[in-house]
N, C-alpha and C positions, 0 to 999 in steps of 0.2 A: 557814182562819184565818191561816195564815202569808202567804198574798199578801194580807189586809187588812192585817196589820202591817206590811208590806213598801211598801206605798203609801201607809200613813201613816208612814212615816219616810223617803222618797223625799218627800214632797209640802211645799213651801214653807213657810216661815212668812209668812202673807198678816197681818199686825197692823199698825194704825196707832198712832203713837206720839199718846200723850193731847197733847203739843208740838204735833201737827200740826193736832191737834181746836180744841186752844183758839187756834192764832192763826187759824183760818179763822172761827171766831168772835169774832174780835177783832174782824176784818177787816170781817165781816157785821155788828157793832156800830157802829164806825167810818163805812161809810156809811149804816147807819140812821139814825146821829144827823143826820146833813149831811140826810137827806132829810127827815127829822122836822122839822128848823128851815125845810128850804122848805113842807114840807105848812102848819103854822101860819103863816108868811107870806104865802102863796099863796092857800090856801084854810079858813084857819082854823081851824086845827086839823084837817079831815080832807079827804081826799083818797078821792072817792067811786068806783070803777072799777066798768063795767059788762062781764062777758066775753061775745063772743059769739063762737059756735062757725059758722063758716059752711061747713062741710065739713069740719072737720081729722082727723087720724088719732090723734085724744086726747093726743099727746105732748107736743105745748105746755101741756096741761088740764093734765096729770099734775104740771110744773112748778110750773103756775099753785098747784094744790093746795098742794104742797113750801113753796110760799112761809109758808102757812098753819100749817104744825107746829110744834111746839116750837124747834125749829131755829133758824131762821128767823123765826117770829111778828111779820110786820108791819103787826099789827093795832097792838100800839106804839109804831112808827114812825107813826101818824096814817093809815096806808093800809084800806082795806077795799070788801071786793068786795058789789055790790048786787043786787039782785034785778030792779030794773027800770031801764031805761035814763032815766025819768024823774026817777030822783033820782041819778044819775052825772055825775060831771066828766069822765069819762076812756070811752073805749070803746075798749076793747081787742077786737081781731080774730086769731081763728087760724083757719087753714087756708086751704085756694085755696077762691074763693067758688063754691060749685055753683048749676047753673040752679036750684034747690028752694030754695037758700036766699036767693038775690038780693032777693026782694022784703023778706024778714024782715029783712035786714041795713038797705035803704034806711029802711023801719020803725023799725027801733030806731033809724038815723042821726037819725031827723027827730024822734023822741023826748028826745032827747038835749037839756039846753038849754043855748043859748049862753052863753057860749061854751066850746064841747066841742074836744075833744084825742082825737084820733083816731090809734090806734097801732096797726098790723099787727104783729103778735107770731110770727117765726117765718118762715122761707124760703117755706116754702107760700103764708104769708096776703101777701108781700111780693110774690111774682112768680109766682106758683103751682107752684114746689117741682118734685117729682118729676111733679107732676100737671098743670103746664105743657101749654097747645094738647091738650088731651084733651076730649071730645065731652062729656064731664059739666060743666067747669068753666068760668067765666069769667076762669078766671088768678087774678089776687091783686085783692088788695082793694078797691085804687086806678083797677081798671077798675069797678068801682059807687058806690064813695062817696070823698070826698076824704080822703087821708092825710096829717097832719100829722108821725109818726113813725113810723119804724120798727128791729124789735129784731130781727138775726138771727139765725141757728143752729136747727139741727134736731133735737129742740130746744133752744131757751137755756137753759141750767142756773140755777136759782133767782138765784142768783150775779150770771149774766149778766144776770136780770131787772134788777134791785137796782141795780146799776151805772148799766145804760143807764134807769132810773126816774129816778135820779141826774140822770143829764146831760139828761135829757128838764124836768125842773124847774128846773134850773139854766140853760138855754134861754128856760122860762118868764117865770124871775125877769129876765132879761137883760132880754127883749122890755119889760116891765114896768117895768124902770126908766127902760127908753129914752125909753118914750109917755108918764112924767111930766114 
């Protein structure tokens, strides 16, 4: 009993101050809003993403998910993820594409209706990661179907999604004002 109380009085205080909570949500409110006013500009009011998983090792998913909680909730922001790529704007890719899923990924591409935004999400799905020149894989994404964006990091922290969602609309908007 004396070495548990001995390791709990040696062991840190690991606590985050409520200050640090609420400006990382400040933070995550601040460019919700900027994207919420492209999502209704852009696509009126919502912003359809379809994910597909072409080989990944769930870690981008896990994000993808994070996006979805209380936290975060960017279903507010005008964003929300679909079931089928026939009613998506956006087609998000994770992982390096495997020969098994090559054909399903050109599928969902041609499902997709124009004009689609096409975003590698993740080290893997952009160049194929640690799984790079490996017998299973065809690399990243942009060796089967055309990439319009991509987000890096192994994985990108919700955060990072949010941000580069950001700059990925803001892009949009640019193009779009250009061609009026």
């Amino acid at each position: 009993m004396l070495k548990l109380f001995t390791k709990i009085l040696k062991t840190p205080r690991n606590t985050i101050s409520i200050d640090e909570i609420n400006n990382e949500h400040a933070e995550v409110l601040a460019v919700g809003q900027k994207i919420h006013e492209k999502v209704k500009r852009l696509f009126r009011g919502s912003l359809a993403i379809r994910q597909v998983d072409a080989g990944s090792d769930n870690a981008c998913e896990q994000e993808l998910v994070a996006l979805s909680n209380a936290f975060y909730d960017i279903e507010r922001f005008g964003i929300h993820f679909v079931a089928s790529p026939k009613h998506a704007d956006m087609l998000m890719v994770t992982g390096p594409v495997t020969r098994n899923m090559a054909e399903a990924l050109k599928r969902a591409y041609d499902a997709t209706p124009d004009p689609k935004i096409i975003v590698a999400l993740g080290d893997d799905a952009i160049d194929g990661g640690i799984f790079k020149s490996s017998y299973a894989v065809l690399d990243g994404v942009k060796e089967v179907i055309p990439v319009d964006y991509s987000i890096p990091g192994d994985p990108p922290t919700p955060k990072v999604i949010l941000n580069h969602l950001l700059k990925i609309l803001e892009v949009i908007d640019e193009k779009s004002l250009k061609s009026k």
